[in-house]
C-alpha positions, 0 to 999 in steps of 0.5 A: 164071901161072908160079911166078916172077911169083907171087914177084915183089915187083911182082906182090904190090904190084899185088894189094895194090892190086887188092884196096883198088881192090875194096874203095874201089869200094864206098865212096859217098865222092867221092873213092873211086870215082876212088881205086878206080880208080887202084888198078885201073890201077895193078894193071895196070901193075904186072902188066905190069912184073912179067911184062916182068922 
C-alpha cells in the first residue's frame, strides 16, 4: 500500500473496525458473530473507498 492511503481517514476507520470484527468473532453472544461480520464487511468497503479517492 501507498503512503497516501495509510493517511486516509477511510482507511483508519476501516482497521478500526476490521480489529472489533476480530475481537466480536470470538465472543459466544448471539449478536456477536453477525456484528463481527458487518465490522468485516464494512472493513472491505471502506477499504475500497478509501483506495477509489
Amino acid at each position: 500500500m501507498n503512503k497516501e492511503i495509510k493517511k486516509n481517514p477511510l482507511f483508519l476507520l476501516g482497521l478500526f473496525n476490521f480489529l472489533m470484527g476480530m475481537f466480536f468473532i470470538f465472543q459466544d453472544e448471539l449478536i456477536a458473530r453477525p456484528a463481527a461480520y458487518l465490522f468485516q464487511l464494512n472493513f472491505i468497503i471502506l477499504l475500497y473507498l478509501a483506495k477509489k479517492k
